[in-house]
C-alpha positions in Angstrom: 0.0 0.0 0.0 3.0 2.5 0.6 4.8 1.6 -2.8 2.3 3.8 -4.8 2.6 6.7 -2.1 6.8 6.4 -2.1 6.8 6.4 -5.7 4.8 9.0 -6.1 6.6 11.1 -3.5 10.2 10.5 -5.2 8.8 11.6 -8.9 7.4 14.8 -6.9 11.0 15.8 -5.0 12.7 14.9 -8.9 10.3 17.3 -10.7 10.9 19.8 -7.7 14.2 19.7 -7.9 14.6 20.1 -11.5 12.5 23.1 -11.1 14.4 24.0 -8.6 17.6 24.1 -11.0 16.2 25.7 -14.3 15.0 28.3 -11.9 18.3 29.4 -10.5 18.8 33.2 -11.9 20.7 33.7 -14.3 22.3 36.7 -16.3 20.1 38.0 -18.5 22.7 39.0 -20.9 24.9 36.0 -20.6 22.8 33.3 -19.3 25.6 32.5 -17.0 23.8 31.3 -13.4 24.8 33.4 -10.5 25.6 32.2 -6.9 27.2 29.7 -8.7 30.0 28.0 -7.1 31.8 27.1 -10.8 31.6 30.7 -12.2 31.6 33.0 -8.4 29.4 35.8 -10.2 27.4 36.7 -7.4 23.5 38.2 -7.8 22.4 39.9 -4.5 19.1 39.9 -3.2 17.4 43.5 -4.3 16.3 44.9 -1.2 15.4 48.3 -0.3 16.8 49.3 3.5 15.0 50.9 6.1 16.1 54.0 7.9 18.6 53.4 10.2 17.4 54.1 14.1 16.0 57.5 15.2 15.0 58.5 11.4 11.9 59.2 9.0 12.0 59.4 5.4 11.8 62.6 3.9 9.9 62.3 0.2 12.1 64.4 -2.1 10.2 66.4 -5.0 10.9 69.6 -6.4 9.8 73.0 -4.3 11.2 76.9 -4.2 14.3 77.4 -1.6 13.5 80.3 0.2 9.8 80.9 -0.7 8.5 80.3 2.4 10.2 83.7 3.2 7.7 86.0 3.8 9.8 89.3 4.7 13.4 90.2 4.7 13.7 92.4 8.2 17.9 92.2 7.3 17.9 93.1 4.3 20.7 90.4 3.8 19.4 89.2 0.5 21.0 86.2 1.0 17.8 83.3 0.6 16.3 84.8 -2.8 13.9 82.6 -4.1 14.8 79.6 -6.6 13.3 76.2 -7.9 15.7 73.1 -6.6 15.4 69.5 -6.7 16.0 67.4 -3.4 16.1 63.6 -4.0 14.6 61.5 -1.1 16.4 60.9 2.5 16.2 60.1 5.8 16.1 62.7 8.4 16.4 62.2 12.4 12.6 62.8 14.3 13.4 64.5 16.7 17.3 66.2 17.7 20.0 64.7 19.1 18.9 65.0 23.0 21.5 65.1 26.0 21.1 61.5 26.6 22.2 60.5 22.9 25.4 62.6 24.1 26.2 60.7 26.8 25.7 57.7 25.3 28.8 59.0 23.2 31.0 60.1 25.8 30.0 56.8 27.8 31.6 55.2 24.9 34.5 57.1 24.7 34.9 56.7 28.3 34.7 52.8 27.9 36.3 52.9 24.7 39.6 54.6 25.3 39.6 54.9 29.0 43.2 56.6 28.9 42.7 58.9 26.4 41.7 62.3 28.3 42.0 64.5 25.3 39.5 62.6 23.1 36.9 62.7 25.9 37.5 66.2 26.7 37.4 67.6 22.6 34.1 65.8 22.9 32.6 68.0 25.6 30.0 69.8 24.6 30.5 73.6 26.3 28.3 74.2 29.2 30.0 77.6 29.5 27.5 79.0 26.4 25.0 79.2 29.2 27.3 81.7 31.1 25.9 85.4 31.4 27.5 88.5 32.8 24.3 89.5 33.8 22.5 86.4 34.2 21.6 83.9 36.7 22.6 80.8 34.3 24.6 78.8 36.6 22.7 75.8 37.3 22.6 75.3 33.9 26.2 75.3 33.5 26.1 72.1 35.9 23.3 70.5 35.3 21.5 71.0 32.0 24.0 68.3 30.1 23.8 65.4 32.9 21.1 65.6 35.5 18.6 63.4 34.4 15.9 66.0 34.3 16.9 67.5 31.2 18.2 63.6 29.4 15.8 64.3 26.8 16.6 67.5 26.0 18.6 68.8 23.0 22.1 69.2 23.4 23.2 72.1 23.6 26.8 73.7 23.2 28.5 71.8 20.4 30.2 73.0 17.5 29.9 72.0 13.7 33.2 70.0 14.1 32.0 68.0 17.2 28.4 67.4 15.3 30.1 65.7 12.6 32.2 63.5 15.2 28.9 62.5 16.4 28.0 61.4 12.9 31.0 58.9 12.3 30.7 57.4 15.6 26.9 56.7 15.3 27.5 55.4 11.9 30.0 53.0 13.1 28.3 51.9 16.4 25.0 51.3 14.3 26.4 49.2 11.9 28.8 47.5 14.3 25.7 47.1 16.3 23.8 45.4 13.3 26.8 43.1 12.7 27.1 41.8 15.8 22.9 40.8 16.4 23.6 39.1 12.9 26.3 37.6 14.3 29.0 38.3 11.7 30.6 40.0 14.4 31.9 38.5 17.5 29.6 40.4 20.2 31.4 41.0 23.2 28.5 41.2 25.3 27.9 37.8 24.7 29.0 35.3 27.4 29.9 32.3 25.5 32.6 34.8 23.4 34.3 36.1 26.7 37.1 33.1 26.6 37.9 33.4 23.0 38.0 36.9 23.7 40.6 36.7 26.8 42.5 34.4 24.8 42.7 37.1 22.0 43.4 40.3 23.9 44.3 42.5 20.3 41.0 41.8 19.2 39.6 43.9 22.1 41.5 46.5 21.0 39.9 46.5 17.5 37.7 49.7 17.1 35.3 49.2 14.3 35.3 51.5 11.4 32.7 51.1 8.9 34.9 52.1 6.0 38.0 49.9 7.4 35.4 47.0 7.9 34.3 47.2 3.9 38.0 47.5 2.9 38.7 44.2 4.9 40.7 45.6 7.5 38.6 44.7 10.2 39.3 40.5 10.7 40.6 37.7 12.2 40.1 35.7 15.5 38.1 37.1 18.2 36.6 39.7 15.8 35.1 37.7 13.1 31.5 35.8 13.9 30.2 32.7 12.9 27.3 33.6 10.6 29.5 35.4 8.0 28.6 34.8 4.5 30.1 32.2 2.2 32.4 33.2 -0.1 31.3 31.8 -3.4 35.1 33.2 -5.1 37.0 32.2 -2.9 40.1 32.4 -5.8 39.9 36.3 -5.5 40.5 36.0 -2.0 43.1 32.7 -1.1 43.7 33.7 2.3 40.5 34.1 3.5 39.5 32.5 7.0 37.8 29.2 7.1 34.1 29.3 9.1 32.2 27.2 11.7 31.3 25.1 8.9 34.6 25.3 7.0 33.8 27.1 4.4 35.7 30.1 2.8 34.0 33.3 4.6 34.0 36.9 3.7 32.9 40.0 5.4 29.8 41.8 4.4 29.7 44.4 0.9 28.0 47.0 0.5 26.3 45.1 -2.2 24.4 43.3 0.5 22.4 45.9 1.5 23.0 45.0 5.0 25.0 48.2 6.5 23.8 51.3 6.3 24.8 54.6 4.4 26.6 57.3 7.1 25.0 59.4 9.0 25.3 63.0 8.6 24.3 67.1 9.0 21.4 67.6 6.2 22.3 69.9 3.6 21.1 73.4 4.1 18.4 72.9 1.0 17.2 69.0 2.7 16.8 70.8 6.0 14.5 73.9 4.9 12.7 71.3 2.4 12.0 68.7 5.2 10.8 72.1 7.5 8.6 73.5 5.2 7.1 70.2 4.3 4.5 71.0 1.9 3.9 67.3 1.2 0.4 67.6 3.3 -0.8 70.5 0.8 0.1 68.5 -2.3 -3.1 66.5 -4.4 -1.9 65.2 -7.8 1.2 67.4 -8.0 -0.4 70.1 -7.1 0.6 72.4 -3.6 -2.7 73.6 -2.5 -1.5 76.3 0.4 2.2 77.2 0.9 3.8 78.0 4.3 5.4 80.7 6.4 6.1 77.8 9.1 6.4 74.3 9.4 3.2 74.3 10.0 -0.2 75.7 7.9 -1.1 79.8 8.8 0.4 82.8 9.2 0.1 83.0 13.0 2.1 81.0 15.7 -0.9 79.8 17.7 -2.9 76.9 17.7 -6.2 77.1 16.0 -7.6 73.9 17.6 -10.3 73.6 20.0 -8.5 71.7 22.4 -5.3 73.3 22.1 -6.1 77.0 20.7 -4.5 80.0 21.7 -1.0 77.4 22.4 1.7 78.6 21.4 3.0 76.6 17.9 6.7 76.4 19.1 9.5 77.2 21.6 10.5 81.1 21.2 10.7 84.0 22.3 7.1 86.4 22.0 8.5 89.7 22.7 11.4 91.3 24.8 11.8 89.4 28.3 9.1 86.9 27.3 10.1 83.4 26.9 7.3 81.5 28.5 4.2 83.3 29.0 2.1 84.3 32.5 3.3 82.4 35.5 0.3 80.2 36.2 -0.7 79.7 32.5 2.7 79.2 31.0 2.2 79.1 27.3 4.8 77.1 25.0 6.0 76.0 28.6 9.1 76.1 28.2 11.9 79.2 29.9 15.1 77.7 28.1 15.0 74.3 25.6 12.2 71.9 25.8 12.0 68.0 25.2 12.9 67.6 21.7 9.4 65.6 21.3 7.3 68.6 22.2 4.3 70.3 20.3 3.7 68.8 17.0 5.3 67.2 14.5 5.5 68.9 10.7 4.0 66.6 8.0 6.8 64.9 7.8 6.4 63.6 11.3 9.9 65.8 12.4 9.8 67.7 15.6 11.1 71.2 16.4 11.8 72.0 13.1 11.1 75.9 14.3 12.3 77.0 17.7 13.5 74.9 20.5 17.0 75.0 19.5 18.5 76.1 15.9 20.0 73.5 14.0 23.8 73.0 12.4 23.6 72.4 8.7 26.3 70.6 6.5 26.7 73.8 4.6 29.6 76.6 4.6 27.8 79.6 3.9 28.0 82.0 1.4 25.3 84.9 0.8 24.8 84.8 -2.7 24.5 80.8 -2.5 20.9 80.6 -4.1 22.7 82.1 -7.3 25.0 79.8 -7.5 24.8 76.2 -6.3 23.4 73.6 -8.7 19.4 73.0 -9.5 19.6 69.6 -8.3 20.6 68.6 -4.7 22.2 72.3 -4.2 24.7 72.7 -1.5 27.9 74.2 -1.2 30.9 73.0 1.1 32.5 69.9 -0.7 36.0 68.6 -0.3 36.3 65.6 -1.7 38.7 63.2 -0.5 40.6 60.4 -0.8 41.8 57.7 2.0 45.1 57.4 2.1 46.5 54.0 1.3 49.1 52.5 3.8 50.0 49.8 1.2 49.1 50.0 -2.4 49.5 46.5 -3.1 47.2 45.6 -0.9 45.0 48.2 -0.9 45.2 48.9 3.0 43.8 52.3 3.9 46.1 54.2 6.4 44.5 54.6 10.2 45.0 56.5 12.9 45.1 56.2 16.8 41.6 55.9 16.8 40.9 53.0 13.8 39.6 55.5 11.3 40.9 56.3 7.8 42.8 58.8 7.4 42.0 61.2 4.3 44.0 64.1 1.8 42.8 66.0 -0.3 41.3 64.3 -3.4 44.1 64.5 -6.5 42.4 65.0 -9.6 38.4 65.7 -10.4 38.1 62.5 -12.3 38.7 58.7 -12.7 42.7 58.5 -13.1 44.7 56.4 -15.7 45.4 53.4 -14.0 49.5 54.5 -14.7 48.4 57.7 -12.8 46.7 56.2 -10.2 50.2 54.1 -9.4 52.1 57.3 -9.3 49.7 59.5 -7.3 50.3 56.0 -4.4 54.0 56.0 -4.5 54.1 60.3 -4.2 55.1 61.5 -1.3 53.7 65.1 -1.9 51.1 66.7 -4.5 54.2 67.9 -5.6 55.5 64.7 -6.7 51.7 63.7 -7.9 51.4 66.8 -10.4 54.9 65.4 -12.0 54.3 61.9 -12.6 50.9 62.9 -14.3 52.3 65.7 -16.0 49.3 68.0 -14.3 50.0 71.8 -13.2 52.2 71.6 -10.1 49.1 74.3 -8.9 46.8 70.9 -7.4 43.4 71.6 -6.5 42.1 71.6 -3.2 39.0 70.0 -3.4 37.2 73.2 -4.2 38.6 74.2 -7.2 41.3 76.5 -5.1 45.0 76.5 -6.4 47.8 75.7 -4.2 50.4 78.9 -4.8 52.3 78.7 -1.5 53.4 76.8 1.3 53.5 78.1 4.9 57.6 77.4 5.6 56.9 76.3 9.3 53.7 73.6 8.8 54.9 73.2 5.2 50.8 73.6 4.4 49.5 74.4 1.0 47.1 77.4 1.0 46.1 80.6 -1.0 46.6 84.0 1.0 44.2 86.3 -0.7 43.6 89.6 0.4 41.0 89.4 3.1 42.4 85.9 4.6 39.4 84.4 2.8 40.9 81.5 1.5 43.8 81.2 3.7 43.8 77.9 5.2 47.2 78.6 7.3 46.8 81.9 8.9 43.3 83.1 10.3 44.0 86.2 11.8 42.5 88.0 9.3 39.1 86.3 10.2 37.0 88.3 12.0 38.1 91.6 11.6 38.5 92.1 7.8 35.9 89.5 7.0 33.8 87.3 8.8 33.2 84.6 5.8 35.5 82.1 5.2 35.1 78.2 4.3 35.0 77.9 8.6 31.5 79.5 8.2 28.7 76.9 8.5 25.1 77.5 7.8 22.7 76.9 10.9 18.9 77.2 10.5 15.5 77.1 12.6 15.3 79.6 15.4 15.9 78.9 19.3 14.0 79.6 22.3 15.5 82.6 22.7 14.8 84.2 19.2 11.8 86.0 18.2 9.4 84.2 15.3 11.0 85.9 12.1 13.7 83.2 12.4 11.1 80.4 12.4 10.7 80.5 9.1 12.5 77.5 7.4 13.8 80.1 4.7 15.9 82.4 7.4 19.3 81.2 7.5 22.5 82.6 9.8 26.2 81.5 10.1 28.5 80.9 13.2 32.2 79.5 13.0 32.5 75.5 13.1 34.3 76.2 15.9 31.7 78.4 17.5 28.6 77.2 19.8 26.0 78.3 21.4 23.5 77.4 23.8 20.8 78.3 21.5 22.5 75.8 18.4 21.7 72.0 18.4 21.2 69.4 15.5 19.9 66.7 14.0 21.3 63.7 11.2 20.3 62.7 8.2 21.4 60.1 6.0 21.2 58.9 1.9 18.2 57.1 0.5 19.2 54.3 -1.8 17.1 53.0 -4.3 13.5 54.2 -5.4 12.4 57.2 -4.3 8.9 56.8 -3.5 8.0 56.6 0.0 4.6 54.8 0.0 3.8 53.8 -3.7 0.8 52.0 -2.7 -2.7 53.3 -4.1 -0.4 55.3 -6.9 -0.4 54.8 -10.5 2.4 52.9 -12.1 3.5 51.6 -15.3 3.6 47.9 -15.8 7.1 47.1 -16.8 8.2 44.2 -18.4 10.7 42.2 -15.4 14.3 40.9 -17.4 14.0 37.0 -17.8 16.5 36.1 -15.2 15.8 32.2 -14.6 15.3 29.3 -16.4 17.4 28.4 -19.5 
């Protein structure tokens, strides 16, 4: 009686798995199979990545930077309006609070418990709430680390510390990511504590996302057992045998499993993702612009349950930061949580008032005039890593397991003869005369080397106002006060008055400078389609390429 059924059963698992092997994908210009041990071309599996944690994607679209602006009380003329492009991104909720800071400095602490000057560069300055004339004081010892204020925004850190922030949570994320995958050893973990104690220099190896992709970041005590399999195993003969004994590699980017860095917003993302005009929009069309993050041209709240609120955390008036004692009306005399009163349409909080926000920008007045259509911004220096060994491709580090990076050589892809003699130069010098360039290299911006400083031996461009000077700065400040140190900040604080709520207002400090009145938020790249919720939304029907089967 079971013949039949066995029979039956084995003709089923032979038709299945012959399916199963004319269905394996294959190149649909080739017809060579991928994931295929014999030929190692290798098809990842097409995903599209969340946000990383504490962000919202931001639709991008077309809208006009600066027309929100509905006065110009300076007279700056410096956010005239102009139709841009911004491509989709992620954007942070809410800003970075206290308690994200000390998350970082607890990690620092744990992380490189000798080092006093890295922990103490990553301060944030508590002395920006100092007055002559002001009762600030218990804010200069409290408002960073008592826990009443942990969910506050940080306060008191410069440009330069803001993008530290940046690379470490981009690192700790994806190291995080990794290590619950387990394609990183975890520490945490129990079970790994022995193969760690055995292994002491793999507790001294600080993950670095970039290092990690370049392959830098290996070998016992580091490396966990769920890495994948390494179907080309010829293009890497040394690689590390798994669990299982199989040829393992690290994770790619092609993977899709680490996320993009995390960074300041661009000036143009940041007033597009305030203004948010993606809750007036029907078909393409905008119904209703905005003055504010939110709809109206007044600061109140028109609801019946809320009206008469104030909209956001400013100041009303001279001496007025909070309203009558008794009915206090934003309720707040200083900063206030960084999830208070309502989110934009975009579901991001405090995008006017509370505290104003660092931008990646460097700012320049007439900006609008120049910068491109698409994805304006202004402030790139490209950059290359510097390699420690060019024939193996190892990038350089320093003290603290990051790349270290120069000034990008040349504006384009190099001849591969070129790209040999710019990795054996010693000096831009020695670059621009095995490639036969100008011995006048570019700085990254399209700025000529013409000197060198004879004591740092720096490169830099003395113009008449110290404006492009990158050696001596004295000029700064008192013949000019724009220079590429000037960064863009955006929003309006709790102690400005509503004009600079509008997302279209924008002012400078130093990216040395802070304030008590300056905060920020990240952001980070989109990859892959841009449309946030396609469902419910007209599409073409497109033909998908024949990529299994013979």
């Amino acid at each position: 009686m079971k013949l039949p059924f066995t029979r039956t059963a084995l003709a089923l698992l032979g038709l299945a798995m012959l399916a199963s092997s004319c269905s394996k994908q294959r190149s649909d210009k080739t017809g060579i199979p991928y994931n295929d041990k014999k030929f190692g071309y290798q098809r990842f599996r097409q995903t599209h990545p969340a946000p990383g944690p504490g962000l919202v994607a931001i639709e991008g679209g077309t809208f006009v930077l600066g027309g929100s602006a509905d006065q110009d009380i300076t007279f700056e003329y410096n956010n005239v309006r102009r139709r841009v492009t911004i491509p989709a991104f992620y954007m942070d909720e809410a800003e970075v609070s206290n308690q994200d800071w000390l998350d970082y400095l607890s990690w620092i602490r744990t992380s490189f418990p000798g080092d006093h000057e890295l922990y103490y560069n990553a301060l944030p300055d508590t002395l920006v709430w100092r007055r002559q004339l002001s009762y600030n004081e218990p804010y200069v010892n409290n408002y960073l680390r008592h826990p009443a204020f942990q969910d506050y925004p940080v306060v008191g850190v410069t440009w330069e510390q803001a993008q530290e922030y940046c690379q470490w949570r981009t690192d700790r994320t994806n190291e995080f990511i990794l290590q619950e995958r387990g394609i990183l050893l975890n520490p945490r973990d129990k079970k790994n504590r022995q193969l760690l104690a055995n292994n002491p220099d793999a507790q001294k190896t600080t993950f670095n996302t970039d290092l990690y992709l370049n392959n830098q970041v290996r070998g016992v005590g580091v490396d966990g057992k769920r890495m994948p399999a390494n179907l080309n195993p010829v293009a890497d003969p040394n690689a590390p045998l798994g669990s299982n004994q199989k040829q393992v590699r690290p994770v790619r980017v092609e993977d899709g499993i680490l996320k993009p860095a995390y960074r300041l917003p661009t000036e143009a993302e940041w007033e597009y993702a305030a203004v948010s005009l993606n809750g007036n929009t029907q078909f393409e069309n905008i119904n209703d612009g905005k003055v504010y993050p939110w709809n109206g041209l007044g600061v109140r709240s028109p609801d019946k349950a809320t009206r008469g609120l104030i909209l956001a955390n400013f100041k009303r008036g001279n001496g007025d930061n909070a309203g009558v004692g008794g009915y206090l009306n934003d309720k707040a005399f200083i900063t206030a949580p960084v999830r208070s009163y309502q989110p934009n349409d975009f579901g991001l909080y405090n995008m006017a008032g509370n505290v104003n926000e660092w931008v990646e920008d460097t700012y320049r007045q007439m900006s609008f005039e120049d910068v491109d259509a698409f994805n304006p911004f202004r402030g790139n220096q490209f950059s290359d890593k510097r390699l420690a060994n060019a024939s193996t491709g190892q990038y350089a580090k320093d003290k603290y397991g990051r790349p270290i990076k120069d000034p990008a050589k040349s504006q384009k892809k190099m001849s591969y003869a070129e790209l040999v003699a710019s990795q054996r130069a010693d000096s831009l010098a020695n670059v621009a005369a095995a490639t036969g360039r100008p011995a006048a290299a570019t700085q990254g911006q399209g700025v000529p080397f013409v000197n060198k400083d004879p004591l740092a031996g720096k490169p830099y461009n003395a113009d008449a106002r110290g404006f492009r000077d990158t050696v001596n700065a004295s000029l700064y400040g008192v013949t000019t006060l724009v220079n590429d140190r000037s960064k863009v900040y955006k929003g309006g604080s709790w102690n400005d008055m509503a004009y600079w709520l509008n997302p279209a207002t924008r002012r400078f400090m130093d990216q040395g400078d802070a304030s008590a009145e300056v905060g920020f938020r990240c952001a980070m790249d989109l990859v892959g389609a841009p449309e946030i919720n396609p469902a419910g939304k007209p599409h073409f029907s497109v033909k998908k390429p024949k990529t299994s089967g013979r």
